[in-house]
Structure formats: structure tokens, C-alpha cells
C-alpha positions as CSV (number, residue, x, y, z in Angstrom):
1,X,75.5,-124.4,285.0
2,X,76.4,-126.1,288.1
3,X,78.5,-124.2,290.7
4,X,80.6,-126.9,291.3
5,X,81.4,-127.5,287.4
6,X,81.5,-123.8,287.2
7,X,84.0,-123.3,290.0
8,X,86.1,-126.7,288.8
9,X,86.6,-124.9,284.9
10,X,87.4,-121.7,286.0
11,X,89.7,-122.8,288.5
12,X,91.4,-125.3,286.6
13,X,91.9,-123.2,283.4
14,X,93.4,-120.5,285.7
15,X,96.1,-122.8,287.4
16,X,96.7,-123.7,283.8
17,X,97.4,-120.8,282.1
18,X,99.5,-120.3,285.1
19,X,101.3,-123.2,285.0
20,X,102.3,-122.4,281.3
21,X,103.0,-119.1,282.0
22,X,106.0,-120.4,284.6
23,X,107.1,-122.6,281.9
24,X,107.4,-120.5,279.2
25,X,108.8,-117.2,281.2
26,X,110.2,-118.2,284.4
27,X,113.2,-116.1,284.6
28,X,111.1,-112.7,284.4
29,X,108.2,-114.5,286.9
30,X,111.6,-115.3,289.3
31,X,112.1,-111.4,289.0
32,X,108.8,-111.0,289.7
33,X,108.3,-113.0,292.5
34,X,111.6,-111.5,294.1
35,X,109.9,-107.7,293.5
36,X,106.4,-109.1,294.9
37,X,108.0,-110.5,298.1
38,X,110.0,-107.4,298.5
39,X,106.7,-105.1,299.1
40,X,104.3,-105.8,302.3
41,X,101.6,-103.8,300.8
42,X,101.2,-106.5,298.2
43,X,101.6,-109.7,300.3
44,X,98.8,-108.3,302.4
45,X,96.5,-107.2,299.5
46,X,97.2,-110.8,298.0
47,X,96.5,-112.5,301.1
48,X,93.2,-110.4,301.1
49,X,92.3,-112.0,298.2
50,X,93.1,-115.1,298.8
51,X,90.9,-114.6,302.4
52,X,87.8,-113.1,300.1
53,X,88.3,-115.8,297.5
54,X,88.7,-119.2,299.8
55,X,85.6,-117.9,302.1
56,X,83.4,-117.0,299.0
57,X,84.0,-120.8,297.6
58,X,83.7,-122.2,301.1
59,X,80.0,-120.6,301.7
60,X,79.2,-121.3,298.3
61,X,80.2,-124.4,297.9
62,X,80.4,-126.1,301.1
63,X,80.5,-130.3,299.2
64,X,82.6,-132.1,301.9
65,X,82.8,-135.4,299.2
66,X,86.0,-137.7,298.8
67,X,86.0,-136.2,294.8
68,X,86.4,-133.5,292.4
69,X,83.7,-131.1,294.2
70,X,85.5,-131.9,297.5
71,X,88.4,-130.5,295.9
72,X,87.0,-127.5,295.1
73,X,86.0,-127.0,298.9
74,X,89.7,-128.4,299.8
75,X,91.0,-125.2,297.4
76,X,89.1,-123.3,299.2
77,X,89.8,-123.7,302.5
78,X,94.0,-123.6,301.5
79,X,93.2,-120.4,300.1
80,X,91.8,-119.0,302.9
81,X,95.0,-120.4,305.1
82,X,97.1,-118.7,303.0
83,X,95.4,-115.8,303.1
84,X,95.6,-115.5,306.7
85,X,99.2,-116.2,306.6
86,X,99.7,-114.0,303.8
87,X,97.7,-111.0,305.8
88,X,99.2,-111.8,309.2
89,X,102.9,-112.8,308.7
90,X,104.3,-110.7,305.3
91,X,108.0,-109.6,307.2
92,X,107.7,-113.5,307.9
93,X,107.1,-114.0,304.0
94,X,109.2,-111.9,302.8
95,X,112.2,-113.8,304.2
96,X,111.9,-116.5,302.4
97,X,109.1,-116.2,299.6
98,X,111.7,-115.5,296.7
99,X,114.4,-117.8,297.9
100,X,111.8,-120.7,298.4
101,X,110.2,-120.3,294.7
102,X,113.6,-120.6,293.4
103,X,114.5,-123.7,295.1
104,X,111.1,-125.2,294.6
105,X,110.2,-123.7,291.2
106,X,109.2,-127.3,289.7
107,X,107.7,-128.7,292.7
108,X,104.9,-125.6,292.2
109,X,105.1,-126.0,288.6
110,X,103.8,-129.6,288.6
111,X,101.4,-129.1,291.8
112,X,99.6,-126.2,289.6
113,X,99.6,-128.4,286.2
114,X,98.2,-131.7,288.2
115,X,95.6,-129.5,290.0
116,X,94.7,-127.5,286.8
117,X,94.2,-130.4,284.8
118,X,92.3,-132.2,287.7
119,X,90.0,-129.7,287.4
120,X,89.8,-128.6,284.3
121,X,89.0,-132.3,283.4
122,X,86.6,-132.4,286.3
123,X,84.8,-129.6,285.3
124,X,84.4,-130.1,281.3
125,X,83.7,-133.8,281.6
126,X,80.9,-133.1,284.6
127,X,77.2,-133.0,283.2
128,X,75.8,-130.0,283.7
């Protein structure tokens, strides 16, 4: 299988599953959100991630196209920025993490169901 069809499925299925996961519970993921941005240790090990993640798709996967595999390398690159800002700034973050998912709750509901099924659509409808 292709990397890039690879990368656009498992991506895409993720952000969905996500995105219905913050439909169907988002009072406990608002608690949850508010207890994540109250601990530093975890904004820096999530912005760790995010680093490790966005450079692995980036040196894997380095398509620079005006398309679905473009995206992919977009994703990657806004992963690693918030993994930088997540690793450099949490006291920063914590400020205002919990406040702004509250305010903007549908605003990142709707950017994570567009992109998910983007990709997911992308990546199933690609020819291996």
C-alpha cells in the first residue's frame, strides 16, 4: 500500500472517531480538556508527540502537491508547529487551552469532521 493512501486512512479515520467522540461526550471531553490543560507534564509529552509524529510524516512523506497527498504533508508540518508550541510554551497553554475549547468547541468539531472525511475519502478512494 502506498504511504500516502496509508497515511490519508489512518489519519482520517482517527480525526473521525474523534470528531464523534466530541459529539457524543463533550461535557466529560470539556472536563477532560480542563484536567489536561491543568498539568504541564502532559502538554509537553503531547507536544512531544505531536513533534515525533509531524517530523516522521514530513521525512516520510515529503509530496509538496496542491491535493490530498499535499495535505497529508500540510498535517504534518502543523503538527510539528504545535508540537513546538506545545513543548516550549505549556504555562502559556495552560491559560487559555480549556477556556478556548469551550468557546470554540464547534469550530474544532467541524475542522476535525471536514479534515477526517477529506482524508478518509482520499485515502479509500486512492488506487493503491
Amino acid at each position: 500500500m502506498d504511504l500516502s493512501i496509508f497515511l490519508a486512512r489512518l489519519l482520517g479515520i482517527y480525526l473521525l472517531i474523534t470528531a464523534v467522540e466530541l459529539l457524543v461526550r463533550r461535557h466529560e471531553l470539556e472536563g477532560a480538556v480542563k484536567d489536561f490543560a491543568s498539568s504541564k507534564g502532559l502538554l509537553i509529552f503531547s507536544g512531544s508527540l505531536s513533534l515525533l509524529l509531524g517530523i516522521a510524516i514530513v521525512i516520510a512523506h515529503p509530496i509538496y502537491t496542491f491535493n490530498w497527498q499535499g495535505f497529508i504533508t500540510l498535517v504534518g508540518y502543523l503538527l510539528i508547529i504545535r508540537g513546538i508550541i506545545r513543548f516550549s510554551f505549556p504555562s502559556h497553554l495552560q491559560k487559555k487551552m480549556a477556556a478556548s475549547f469551550h468557546r470554540r468547541y464547534w469550530v474544532v468539531f467541524f475542522i476535525l469532521a471536514i479534515v477526517g472525511i477529506f482524508l478518509t475519502y482520499s485515502g479509500f478512494r486512492a488506487i493503491a
